[in-house]
C-alpha positions in Angstrom: 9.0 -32.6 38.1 7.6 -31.5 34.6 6.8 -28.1 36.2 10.5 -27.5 37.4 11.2 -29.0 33.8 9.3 -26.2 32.6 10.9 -22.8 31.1 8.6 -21.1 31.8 8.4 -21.2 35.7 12.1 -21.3 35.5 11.7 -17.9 34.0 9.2 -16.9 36.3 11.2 -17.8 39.2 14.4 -16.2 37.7 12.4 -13.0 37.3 10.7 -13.2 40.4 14.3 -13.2 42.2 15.1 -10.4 40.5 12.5 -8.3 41.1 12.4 -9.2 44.3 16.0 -8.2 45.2 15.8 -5.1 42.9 12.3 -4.0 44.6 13.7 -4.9 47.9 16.7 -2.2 47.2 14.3 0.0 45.7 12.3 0.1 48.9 15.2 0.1 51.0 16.6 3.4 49.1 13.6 4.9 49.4 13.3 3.6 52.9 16.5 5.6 53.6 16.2 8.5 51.7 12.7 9.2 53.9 15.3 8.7 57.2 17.9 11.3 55.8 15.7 13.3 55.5 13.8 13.1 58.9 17.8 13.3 59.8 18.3 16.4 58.2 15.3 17.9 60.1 16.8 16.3 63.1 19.5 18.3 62.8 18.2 21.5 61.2 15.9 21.7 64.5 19.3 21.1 66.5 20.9 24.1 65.0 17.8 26.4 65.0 17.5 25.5 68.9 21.4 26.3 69.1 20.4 29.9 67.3 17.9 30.3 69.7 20.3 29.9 72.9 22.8 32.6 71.5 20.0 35.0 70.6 18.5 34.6 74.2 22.1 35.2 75.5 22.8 37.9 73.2 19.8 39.7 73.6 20.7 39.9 77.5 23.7 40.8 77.3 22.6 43.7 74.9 20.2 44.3 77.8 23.0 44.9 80.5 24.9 47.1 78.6 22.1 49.6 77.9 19.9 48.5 80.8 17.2 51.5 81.4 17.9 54.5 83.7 14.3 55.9 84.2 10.6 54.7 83.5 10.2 55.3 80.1 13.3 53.3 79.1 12.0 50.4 81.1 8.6 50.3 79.9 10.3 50.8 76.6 12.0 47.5 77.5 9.2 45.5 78.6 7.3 46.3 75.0 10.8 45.2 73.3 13.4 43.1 75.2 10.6 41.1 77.3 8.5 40.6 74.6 11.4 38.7 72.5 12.3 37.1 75.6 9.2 35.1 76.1 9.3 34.6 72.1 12.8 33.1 72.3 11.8 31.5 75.7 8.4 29.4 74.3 10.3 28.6 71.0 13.4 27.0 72.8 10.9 25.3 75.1 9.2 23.9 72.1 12.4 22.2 70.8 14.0 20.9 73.8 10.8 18.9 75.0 10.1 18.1 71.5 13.8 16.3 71.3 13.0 15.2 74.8 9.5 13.3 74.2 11.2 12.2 70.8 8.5 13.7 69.2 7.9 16.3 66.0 4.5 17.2 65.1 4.2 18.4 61.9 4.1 22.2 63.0 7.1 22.2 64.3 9.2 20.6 61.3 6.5 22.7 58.9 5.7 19.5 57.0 3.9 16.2 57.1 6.7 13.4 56.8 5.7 10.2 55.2 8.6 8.4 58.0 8.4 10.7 61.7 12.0 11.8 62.5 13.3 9.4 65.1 16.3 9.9 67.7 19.3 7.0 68.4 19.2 6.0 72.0 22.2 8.0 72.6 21.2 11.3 71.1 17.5 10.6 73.3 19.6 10.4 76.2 21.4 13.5 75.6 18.3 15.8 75.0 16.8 14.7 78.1 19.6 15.5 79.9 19.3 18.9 77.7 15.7 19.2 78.9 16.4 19.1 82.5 18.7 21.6 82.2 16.7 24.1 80.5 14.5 23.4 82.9 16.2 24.3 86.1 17.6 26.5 83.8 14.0 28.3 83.6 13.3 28.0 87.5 15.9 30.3 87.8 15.1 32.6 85.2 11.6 32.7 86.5 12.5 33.5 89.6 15.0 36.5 88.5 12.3 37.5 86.4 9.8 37.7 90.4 6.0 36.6 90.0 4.8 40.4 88.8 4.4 39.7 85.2 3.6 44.1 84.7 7.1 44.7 85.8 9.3 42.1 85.4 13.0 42.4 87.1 14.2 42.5 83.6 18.3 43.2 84.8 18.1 40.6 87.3 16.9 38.3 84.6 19.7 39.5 82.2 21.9 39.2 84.6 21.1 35.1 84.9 21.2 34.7 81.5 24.4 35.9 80.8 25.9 34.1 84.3 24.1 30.0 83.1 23.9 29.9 79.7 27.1 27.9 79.2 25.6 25.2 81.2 22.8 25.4 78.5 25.0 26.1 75.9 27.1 23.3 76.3 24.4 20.8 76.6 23.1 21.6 73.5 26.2 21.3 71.5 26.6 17.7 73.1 23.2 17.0 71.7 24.0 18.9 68.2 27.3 16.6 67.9 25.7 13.5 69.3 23.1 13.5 67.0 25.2 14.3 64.0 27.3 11.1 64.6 24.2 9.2 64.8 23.1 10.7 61.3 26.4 9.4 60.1 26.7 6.1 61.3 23.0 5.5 59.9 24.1 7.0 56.7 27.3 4.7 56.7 24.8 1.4 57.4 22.7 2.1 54.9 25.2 2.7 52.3 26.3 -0.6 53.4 23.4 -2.1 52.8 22.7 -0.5 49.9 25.7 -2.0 48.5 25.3 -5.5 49.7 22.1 -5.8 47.8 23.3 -4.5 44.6 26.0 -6.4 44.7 24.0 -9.7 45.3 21.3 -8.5 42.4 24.5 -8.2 40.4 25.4 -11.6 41.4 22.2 -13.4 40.9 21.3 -11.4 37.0 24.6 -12.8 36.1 23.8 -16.4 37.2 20.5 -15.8 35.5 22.0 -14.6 32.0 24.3 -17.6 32.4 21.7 -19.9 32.8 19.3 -18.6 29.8 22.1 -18.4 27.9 22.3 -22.4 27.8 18.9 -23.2 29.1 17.5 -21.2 26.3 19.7 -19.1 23.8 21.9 -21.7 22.9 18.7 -24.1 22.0 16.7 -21.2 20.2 19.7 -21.0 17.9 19.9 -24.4 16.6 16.5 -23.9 16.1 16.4 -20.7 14.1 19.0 -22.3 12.1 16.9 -25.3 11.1 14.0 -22.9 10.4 16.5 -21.1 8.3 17.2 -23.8 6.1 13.0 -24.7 6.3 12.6 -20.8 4.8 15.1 -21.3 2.2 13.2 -24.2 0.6 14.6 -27.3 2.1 11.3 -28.2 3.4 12.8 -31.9 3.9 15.0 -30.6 6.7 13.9 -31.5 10.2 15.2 -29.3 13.5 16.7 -31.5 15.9 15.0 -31.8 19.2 17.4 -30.8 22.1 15.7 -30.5 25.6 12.0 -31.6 26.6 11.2 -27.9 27.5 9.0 -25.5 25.7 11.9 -25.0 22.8 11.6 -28.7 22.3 8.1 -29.2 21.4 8.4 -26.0 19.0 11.1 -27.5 17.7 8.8 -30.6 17.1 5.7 -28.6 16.2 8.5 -26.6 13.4 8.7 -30.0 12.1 5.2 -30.7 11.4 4.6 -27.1 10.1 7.4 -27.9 7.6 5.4 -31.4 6.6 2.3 -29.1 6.5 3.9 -26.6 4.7 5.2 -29.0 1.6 1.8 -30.1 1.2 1.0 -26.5 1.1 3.6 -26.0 -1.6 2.0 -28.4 -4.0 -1.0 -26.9 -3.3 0.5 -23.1 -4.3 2.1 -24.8 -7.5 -1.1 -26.9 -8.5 -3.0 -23.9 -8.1 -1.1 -21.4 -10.2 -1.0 -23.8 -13.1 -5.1 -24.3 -12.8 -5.7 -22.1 -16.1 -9.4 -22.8 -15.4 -12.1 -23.6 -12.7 -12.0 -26.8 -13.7 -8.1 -27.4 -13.4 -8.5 -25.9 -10.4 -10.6 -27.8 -8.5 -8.7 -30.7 -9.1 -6.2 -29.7 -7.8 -7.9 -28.7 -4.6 -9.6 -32.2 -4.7 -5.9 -34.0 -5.0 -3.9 -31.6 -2.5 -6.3 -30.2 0.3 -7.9 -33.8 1.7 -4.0 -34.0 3.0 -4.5 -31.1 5.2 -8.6 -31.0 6.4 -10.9 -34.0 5.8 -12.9 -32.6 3.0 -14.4 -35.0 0.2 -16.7 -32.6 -1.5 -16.0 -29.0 -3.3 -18.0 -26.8 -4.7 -18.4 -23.5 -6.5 -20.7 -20.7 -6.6 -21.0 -17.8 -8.4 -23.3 -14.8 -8.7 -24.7 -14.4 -12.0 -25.6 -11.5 -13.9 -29.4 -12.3 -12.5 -28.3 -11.9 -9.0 -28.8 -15.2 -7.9 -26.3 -17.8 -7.0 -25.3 -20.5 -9.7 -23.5 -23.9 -8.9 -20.3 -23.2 -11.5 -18.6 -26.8 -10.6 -18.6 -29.6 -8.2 -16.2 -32.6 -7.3 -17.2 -35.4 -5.0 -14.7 -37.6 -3.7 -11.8 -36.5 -6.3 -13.7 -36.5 -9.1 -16.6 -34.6 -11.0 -20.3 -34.8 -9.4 -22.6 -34.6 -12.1 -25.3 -32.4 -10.0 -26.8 -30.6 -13.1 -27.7 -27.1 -13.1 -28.7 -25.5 -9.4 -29.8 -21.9 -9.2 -30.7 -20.1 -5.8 -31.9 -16.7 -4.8 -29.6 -15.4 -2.1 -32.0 -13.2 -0.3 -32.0 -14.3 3.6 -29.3 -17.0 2.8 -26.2 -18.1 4.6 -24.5 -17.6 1.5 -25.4 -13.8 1.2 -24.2 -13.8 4.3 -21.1 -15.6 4.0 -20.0 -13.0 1.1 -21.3 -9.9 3.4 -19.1 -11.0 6.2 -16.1 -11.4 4.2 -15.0 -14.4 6.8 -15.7 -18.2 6.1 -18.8 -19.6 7.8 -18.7 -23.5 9.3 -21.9 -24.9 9.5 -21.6 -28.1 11.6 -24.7 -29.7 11.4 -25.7 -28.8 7.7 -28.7 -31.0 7.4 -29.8 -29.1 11.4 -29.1 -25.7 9.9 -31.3 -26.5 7.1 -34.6 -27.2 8.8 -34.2 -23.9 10.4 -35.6 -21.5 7.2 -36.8 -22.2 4.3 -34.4 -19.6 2.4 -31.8 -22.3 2.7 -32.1 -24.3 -0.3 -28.5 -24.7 -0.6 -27.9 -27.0 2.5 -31.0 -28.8 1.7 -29.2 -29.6 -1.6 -26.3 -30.5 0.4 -28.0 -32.5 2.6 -29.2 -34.6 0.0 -26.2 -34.8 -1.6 -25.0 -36.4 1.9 -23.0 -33.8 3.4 -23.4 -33.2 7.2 -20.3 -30.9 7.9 -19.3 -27.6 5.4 -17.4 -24.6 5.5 -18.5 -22.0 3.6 -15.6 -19.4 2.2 -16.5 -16.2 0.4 -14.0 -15.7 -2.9 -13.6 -13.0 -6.0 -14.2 -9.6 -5.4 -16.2 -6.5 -7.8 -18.1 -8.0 -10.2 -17.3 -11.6 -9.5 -18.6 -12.9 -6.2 -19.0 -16.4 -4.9 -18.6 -18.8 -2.3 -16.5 -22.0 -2.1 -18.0 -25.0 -0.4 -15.7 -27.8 1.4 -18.1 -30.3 2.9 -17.6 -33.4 4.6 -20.3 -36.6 4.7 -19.6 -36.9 8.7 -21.1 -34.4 11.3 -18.8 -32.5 13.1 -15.7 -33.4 11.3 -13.8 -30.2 10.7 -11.8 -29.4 14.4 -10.8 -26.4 15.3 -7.5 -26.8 13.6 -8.7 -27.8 10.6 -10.5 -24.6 10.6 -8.2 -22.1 11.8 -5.8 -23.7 8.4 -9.0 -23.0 6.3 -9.2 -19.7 7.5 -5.8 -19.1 7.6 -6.2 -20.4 3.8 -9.4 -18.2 3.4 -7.3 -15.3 1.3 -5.4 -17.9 -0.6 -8.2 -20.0 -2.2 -10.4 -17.3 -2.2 -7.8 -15.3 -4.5 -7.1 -17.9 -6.7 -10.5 -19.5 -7.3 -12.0 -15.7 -7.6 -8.7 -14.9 -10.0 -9.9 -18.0 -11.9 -13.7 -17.2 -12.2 -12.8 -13.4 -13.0 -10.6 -14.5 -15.5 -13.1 -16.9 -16.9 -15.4 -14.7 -17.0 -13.3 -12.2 -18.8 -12.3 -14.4 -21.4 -15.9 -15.0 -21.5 -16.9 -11.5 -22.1 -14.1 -10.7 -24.1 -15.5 -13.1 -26.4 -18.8 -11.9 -26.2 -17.0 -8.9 -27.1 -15.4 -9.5 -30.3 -18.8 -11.4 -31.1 -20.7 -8.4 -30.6 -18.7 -6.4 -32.5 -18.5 -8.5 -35.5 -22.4 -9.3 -35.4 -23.2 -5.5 -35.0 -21.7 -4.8 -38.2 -23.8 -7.8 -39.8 -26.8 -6.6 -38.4 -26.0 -3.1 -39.2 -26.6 -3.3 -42.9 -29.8 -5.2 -43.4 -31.2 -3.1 -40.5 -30.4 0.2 -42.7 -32.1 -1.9 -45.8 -34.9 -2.4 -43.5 -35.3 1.4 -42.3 -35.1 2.5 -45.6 -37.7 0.5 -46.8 -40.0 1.4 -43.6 -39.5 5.2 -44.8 -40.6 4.1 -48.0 -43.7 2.7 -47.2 -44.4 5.7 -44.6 -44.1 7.9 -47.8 -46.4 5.9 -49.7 -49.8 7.7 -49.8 -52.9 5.9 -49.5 -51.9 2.5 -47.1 -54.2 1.6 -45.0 -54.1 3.5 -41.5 -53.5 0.0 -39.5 -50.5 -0.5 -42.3 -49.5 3.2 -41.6 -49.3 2.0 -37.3 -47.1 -1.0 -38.3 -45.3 0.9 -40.3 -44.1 4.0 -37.4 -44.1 1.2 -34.6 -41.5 -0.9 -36.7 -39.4 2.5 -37.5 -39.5 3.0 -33.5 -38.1 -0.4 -32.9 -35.4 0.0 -35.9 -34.4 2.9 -34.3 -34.3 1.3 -31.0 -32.4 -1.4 -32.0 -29.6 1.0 -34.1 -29.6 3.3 -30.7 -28.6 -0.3 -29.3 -25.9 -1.3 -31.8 -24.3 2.2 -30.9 -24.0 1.2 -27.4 -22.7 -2.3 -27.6 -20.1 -0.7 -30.0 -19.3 2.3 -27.9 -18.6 -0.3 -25.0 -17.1 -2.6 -26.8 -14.8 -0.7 -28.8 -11.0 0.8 -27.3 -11.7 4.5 -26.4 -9.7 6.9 -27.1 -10.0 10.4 -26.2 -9.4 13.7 -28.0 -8.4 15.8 -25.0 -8.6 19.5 -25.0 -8.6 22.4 -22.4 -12.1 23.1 -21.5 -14.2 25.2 -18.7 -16.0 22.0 -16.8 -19.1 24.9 -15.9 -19.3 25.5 -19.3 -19.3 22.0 -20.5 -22.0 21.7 -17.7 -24.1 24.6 -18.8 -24.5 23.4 -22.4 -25.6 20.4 -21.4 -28.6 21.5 -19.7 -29.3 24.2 -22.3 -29.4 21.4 -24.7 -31.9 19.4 -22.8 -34.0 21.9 -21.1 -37.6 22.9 -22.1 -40.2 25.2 -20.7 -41.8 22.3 -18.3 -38.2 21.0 -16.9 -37.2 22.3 -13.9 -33.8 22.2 -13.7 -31.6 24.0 -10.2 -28.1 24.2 -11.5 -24.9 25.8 -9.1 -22.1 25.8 -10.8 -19.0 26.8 -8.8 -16.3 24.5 -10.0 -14.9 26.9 -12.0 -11.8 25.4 -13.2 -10.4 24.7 -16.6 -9.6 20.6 -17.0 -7.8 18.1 -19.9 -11.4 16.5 -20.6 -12.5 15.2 -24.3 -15.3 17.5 -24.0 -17.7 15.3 -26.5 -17.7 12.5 -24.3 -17.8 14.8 -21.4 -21.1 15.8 -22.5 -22.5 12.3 -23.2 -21.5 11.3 -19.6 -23.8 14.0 -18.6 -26.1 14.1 -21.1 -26.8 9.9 -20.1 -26.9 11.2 -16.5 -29.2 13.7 -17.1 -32.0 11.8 -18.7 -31.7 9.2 -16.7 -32.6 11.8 -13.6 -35.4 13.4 -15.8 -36.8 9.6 -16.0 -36.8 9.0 -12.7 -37.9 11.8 -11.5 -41.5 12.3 -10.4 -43.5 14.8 -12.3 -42.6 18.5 -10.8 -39.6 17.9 -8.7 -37.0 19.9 -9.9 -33.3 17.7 -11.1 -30.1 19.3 -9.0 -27.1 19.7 -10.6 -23.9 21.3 -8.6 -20.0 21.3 -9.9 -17.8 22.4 -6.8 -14.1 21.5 -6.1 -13.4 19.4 -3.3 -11.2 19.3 -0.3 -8.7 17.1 -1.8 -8.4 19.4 -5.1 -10.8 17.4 -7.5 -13.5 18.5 -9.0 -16.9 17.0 -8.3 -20.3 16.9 -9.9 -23.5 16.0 -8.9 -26.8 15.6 -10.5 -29.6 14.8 -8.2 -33.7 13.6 -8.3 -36.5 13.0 -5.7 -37.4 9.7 -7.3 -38.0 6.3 -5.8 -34.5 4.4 -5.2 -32.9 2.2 -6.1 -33.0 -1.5 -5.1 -30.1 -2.1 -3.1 -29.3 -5.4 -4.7 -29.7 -3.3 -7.8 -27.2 -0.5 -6.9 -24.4 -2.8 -6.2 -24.6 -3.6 -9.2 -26.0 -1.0 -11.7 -22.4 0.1 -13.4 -22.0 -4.2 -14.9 -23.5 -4.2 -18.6 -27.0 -5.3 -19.1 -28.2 -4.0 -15.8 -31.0 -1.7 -16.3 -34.3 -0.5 -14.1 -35.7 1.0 -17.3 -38.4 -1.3 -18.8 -36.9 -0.7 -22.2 -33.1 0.2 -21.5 -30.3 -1.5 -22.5 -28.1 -1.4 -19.0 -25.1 0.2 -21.1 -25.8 3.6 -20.4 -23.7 3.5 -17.3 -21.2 1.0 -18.0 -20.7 3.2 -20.9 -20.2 6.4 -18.1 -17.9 4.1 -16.4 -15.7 3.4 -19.1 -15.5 7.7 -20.1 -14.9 8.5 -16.9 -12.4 6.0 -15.8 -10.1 7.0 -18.9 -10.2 10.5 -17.9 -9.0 9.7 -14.6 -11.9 10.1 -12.5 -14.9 8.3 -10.4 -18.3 7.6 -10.7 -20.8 6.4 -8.0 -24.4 6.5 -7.5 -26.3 6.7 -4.1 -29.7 6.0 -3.3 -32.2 6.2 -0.9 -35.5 7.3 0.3 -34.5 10.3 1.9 -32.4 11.7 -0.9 -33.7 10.1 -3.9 -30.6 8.9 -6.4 -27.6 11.2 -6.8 -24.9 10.5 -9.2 -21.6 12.1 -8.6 -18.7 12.5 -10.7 -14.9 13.7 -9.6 -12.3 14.3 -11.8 -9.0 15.1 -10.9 -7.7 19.2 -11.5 -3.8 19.6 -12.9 -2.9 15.9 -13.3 0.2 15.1 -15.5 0.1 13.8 -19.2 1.3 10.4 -19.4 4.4 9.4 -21.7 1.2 8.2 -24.6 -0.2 11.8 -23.9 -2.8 10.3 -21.4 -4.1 11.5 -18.4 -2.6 9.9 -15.6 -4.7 8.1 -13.1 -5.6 9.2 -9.6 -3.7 8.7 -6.6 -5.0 4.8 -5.3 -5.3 7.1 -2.1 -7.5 9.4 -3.2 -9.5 6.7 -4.7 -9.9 4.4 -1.7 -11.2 7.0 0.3 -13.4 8.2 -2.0 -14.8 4.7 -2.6 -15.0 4.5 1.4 
């Protein structure tokens, strides 16, 4: 009863009518249209057998009134007139017994049908009626025509033609109209029919429309009108419940999407007033146990040391003072949690954790009495980290709960990595203004200092261990103002003083600057376009790139540097070395301040490259590997129009994006 209840195998079944009567006149059409034509043969071999009788009798009667006089006219004759008689005579005999036997073999209708030609009873009658004719018909021609075969008695022969062929004649054209009405009548029936089941097709689609306008339309609408109202806000409004079908229970289902869906909305509006990690974790902790039965939420975020730091906690609805946890993320299901992209659900987190030792996370979790967590990968660039939602009971996230966490996964993992990334701006824009204002602090004494060192190195006479301490400490002062300059460079606006400039040139005086007898240097420059650059900064981007190539170069491998336009109508440079590469872990992040491989660098150099190249409009990345050493390659757009403050605007996000690709 439920099944009959069921839309969908009343659907089925409405369809399956159809088709059926629709296929049924398909196939009878087709059925038909293979007969009409086995008709038309039919009566195209009819006609080309009644062609065949007036030629024979025409032929004879030509015969007879030029009939030879002496021997050469007669073997004449028997080359010509015979010849075409026995043609004429085996092709009319092919016809008639071929309508006789009711049979056609393909080489006499000159095709292969799909449906054989097939004779009403009638017409079959007729043409063997027609066939005993022809062949008496024959006996007598035969025996006009005498048994010598070399010379025929071809006037005797004529003469029997012309004196029986109406007999013959006349039989045929019975069997040439009889099977002509037959064609018709079959055409009329199956017209008939034809009509008949179009006309009950017709019938039965408009029962059908009929019934799915009321069965299902009619319901659908009352529906979409209560989801209307849902969309518009009114998440308190409920769609009524009309029939016990399939629309029913997504009428029902609506109405505990919409429940769902005002939870969601607190959720949405707690979130966007969360103006820190903090603020927004409690609101997770108050909204989200409503939707997935989660009593413990954490954060973690990858620090500036590349390992993953517990940022904040809540237990239960309130803060779980777990003190400071730190984890390396190498081989970790956090790693790769964040590498995947997609939330990870680890049922059985206290299992899991037995299985490596590289999972010190879930043994913390363990401990802390979790046995269920998801694991959901947030922020994005700089800012990475994973959100935890655990539960103390195994096995306690179904699969809906986690298809609304994943559904969820872009949500929360916006917000809470909008949240840390904004943290974490504020942070360093803090750090910034600090830096700034304790540079200039530092900035004077340190001069005091240096000029005091260059006294004493003047001083003659000091002992020579003195005179040691004296040029190391001047090495470290001038370390230490060579890292003032950066932290001010990068912390500092920039502004550019733009001017038209030959990007080779810019290039070429680079190197020439820096080069020496022992570098070897292979330079192709190609580019050879003029470009809106500040050309100072131009040259420091370079200039930073270049020694950083030079120190990282093994001794006597030559540094390749090539400018070339590109495809896409930007110019690109790239400066290359055969030196070791790069961690990977490294090069992901090797453009965020204070991320250095040097020993004694101060990981600003290419944040500082960054920032240049960025305000002129262009990209930076860096490649590494075995095989190729590190490359560092620079693009920067050609023609690009000012901006209204006289800046150059930035690249196409297109361009970009598949350059970053």
């Amino acid at each position: 009863m439920r099944l009959i209840q069921s839309l969908k195998f009343q659907i089925v079944l409405a369809i399956v009518v159809l088709t059926a009567l629709f296929a049924g006149a398909t196939l009878y059409s087709l059925h038909v249209i293979d007969r009409q034509h086995g008709d038309d043969v039919l009566v195209t071999l009819a006609s080309q057998m009644q062609t065949n009788q007036k030629h024979l009798t025409l032929q004879a009667m030509r015969y007879l009134e030029n009939a030879p006089r002496d021997y050469a006219s007669y073997n004449r004759d028997l080359g010509l007139y015979f010849e075409d008689l026995k043609t004429t005579r085996a092709e009319l005999s092919r016809l008639i017994e071929a309508f006789a036997a009711n049979r056609f073999a393909p080489e006499l209708i000159g095709e292969d049908m799909n449906l054989q030609p097939q004779l009403g009873m009638q017409t079959q009658e007729v043409a063997q009626q027609c066939a005993v004719t022809w062949r008496q018909f024959l006996d007598g021609l035969d025996e006009r025509i005498g048994p010598d075969q070399a010379e025929p008695r071809l006037e005797w022969a004529a003469e029997w033609i012309v004196q029986h062929h109406q007999a013959l004649e006349t039989i045929s054209g019975e069997l040439f109209t009889t099977l002509r009405d037959d064609v018709a009548r079959r055409a009329g029936r199956a017209n008939t029919i034809n009509r008949v089941l179009l006309v009950a097709a017709l019938v039965v689609s408009l029962i059908t429309a009929a019934w799915f306008y009321r069965r299902v339309l009619a319901p659908l609408t009352v529906a979409v009108n209560g989801f209307k109202q849902v969309a518009n806000g009114d998440f308190s409004y409920r769609v009524p419940v009309t029939s016990s079908n399939e629309i029913g229970m997504l009428a029902g289902s609506f109405n505990h999407l919409s429940d769902r869906l005002d939870a969601l909305r607190k959720l949405l509006t707690g979130l966007e007033q969360g103006a820190d990690l903090d603020g927004t974790l409690k609101t997770l902790t108050k909204t989200l146990p409503s939707l997935i039965p989660v009593d413990w939420i954490g954060v973690l975020v990858t620090g500036v040391d590349g390992r993953f730091h517990l940022a904040k906690a809540y237990s239960d609805g309130k803060p779980d003072r777990v003190g400071t946890l730190s984890f390396h993320p190498d081989r970790t299901l956090l790693d790769e949690c964040i590498r995947s992209s997609d939330p990870l659900h680890i049922p059985d987190v206290a299992g899991v954790a037995t299985l490596s030792d590289s999972y010190v996370f879930l043994n913390q979790l363990s401990k802390f009495g979790r046995r269920d967590a998801v694991f959901m990968p947030i922020g994005n660039g700089a800012v990475q980290g994973v959100a935890v939602f655990a539960s103390r009971f195994p096995n306690n996230f179904r699969p809906e709960h986690l298809a609304l966490l994943r559904n969820l996964g872009v949500l929360l993992g916006v917000s809470l990595g909008r949240t840390i990334q904004l943290t974490e701006s504020s942070r360093l824009a803090s750090i910034g203004q600090f830096a700034s204002g304790i540079v200039h602090e530092i900035r004077n004494p340190l001069a005091t200092i240096a000029l005091a060192l260059d006294h004493l190195d003047s001083v003659d006479g000091i002992p020579e261990g003195s005179s040691k301490r004296v040029a190391l400490a001047s090495t470290e002062v001038a370390r230490l103002e060579r890292l003032l300059e950066d932290i001010l460079l990068y912390a500092k606006p920039l502004a550019l003083d733009r001017q038209v400039a030959a990007i080779d040139d810019v290039v070429r005086s680079v190197v020439d600057s820096e080069s020496s007898d022992q570098d070897r240097i292979d330079i192709v420059l190609s580019a050879g376009v003029n470009l809106s650059i500040d050309a100072d900064r131009m040259q420091q981007v370079l200039l930073n790139l270049l020694r950083n190539a030079r120190q990282a170069a093994p001794a006597g491998t030559p540094i390749r540097i090539r400018s070339y336009v590109t495809d896409d109508d930007w110019v690109a440079i790239t400066l290359a070395n055969q030196g070791e590469p790069i961690p990977p872990k490294t090069l992901e992040r090797i453009f965020e301040p204070f991320v250095t491989t040097k020993r004694h660098g101060t990981g600003l150099g290419l944040p500082i490259v960054r920032r240049i190249i960025d305000a002129h409009g262009g990209q930076v990345t860096l490649a590494s590997d075995a095989l190729s050493g590190t490359v560092a390659t620079l693009r920067l757009p050609i023609g690009l129009p000012l901006a209204a403050d006289g800046a150059v605007a930035p690249p196409p996000a297109q361009a970009a994006d598949s350059e970053a690709g």
